[in-house]
N, C-alpha and C positions, 0 to 999 in steps of 0.2 A: 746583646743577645737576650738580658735579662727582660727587657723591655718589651720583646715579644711575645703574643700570647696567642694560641693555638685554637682554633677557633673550625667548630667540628663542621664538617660537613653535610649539608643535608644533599643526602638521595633520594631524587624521586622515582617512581615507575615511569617510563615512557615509551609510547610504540613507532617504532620507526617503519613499522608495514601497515601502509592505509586500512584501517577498517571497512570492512567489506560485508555486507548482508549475504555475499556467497551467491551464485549462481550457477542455474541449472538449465538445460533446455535455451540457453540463451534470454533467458529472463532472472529477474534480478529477485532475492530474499524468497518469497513464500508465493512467489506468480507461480512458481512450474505445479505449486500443488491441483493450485484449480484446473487443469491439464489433466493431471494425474485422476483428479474424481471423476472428469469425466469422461476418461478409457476405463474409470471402475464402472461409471452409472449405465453404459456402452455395451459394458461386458455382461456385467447383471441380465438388462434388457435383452442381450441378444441370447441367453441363456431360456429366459423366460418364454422368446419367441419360441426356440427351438421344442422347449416343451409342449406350446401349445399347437404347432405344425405351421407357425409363416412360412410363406415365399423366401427363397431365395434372395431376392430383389428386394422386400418385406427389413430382411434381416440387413442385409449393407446400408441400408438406410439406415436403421437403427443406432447400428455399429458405429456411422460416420457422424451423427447429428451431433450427440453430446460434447464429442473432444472442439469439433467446429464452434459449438455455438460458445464453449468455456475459451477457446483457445481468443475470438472475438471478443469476447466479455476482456479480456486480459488486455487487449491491445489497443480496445477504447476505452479506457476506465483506470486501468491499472499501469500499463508499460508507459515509463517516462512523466507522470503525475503527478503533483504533490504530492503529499498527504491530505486525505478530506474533500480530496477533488469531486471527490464521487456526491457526496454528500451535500457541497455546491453545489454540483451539477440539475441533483435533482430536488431542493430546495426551489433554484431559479424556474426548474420545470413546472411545479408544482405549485408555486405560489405567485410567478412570475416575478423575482426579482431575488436577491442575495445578499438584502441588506443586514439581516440577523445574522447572517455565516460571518459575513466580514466584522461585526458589532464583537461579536466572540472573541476573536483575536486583538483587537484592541487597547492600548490602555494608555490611559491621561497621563505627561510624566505631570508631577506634584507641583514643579516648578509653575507650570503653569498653568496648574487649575487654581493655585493659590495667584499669581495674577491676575487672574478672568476676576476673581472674587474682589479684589481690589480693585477694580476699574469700574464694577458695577456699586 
C-alpha cells in the first residue's frame, strides 16, 4: 500500500445537452428577427398610411409586403445555409465566378508547401 500514490483528479466542464442557437418561429438563432422587423417596418408604414388617408386596400398591401418579402429573404439566403453563403452567392452574381470566396477559406498544410519547394 506504501507503494501507491494518489493521483488527483482532473475535472473538466462538459455539456451533455446539444448546443442549440435556439429557435423561434421555426427558424433557427437570429432568422425570426428578420420577421420580426418587418411586422415593425409593416406596422410603422401602415400607421403612416392611416395618417395620410390610404385606401383600405392601399393599407393590406402595406401591412403584407414587408413580413412577405423578409420572411422570403430568410428562406432563400438564410434557412438551412452555411455561413457566408450569402456572400458566395452574390460574389459569383457579381463578378461571375467564386474564386476569391473559396481562396479565403484555404490554407497550404506546411508539409507540403515545404515539398513543392523541394521538388522545384
Amino acid at each position: 500500500m506504501d507503494d501507491y500514490k494518489e493521483v488527483e483528479l482532473i475535472v473538466t466542464a462538459t455539456y451533455s445537452v446539444k448546443e442549440s442557437k435556439g429557435n423561434a418561429l421555426g427558424l433557427e438563432g437570429n432568422q425570426a428577427l428578420f420577421i420580426v422587423g418587418g411586422v415593425i417596418v409593416s406596422f410603422l408604414l401602415m400607421f403612416y398610411g392611416m395618417m395620410n388617408g390610404w385606401s383600405f386596400m392601399s393599407l393590406i398591401g402595406v401591412v403584407i409586403t414587408p413580413p412577405v418579402i423578409s420572411y422570403i429573404y430568410v428562406l432563400l439566403f438564410l434557412k438551412g445555409r452555411p455561413p457566408g453563403y450569402q456572400k458566395a452567392l452574390l460574389h459569383g452574381l457579381i463578378l461571375g465566378s467564386d474564386d476569391d470566396v473559396k481562396k479565403e477559406n484555404k490554407s497550404i498544410n506546411p508539409y507540403y508547401r515545404e515539398k513543392r519547394k523541394n521538388l522545384k
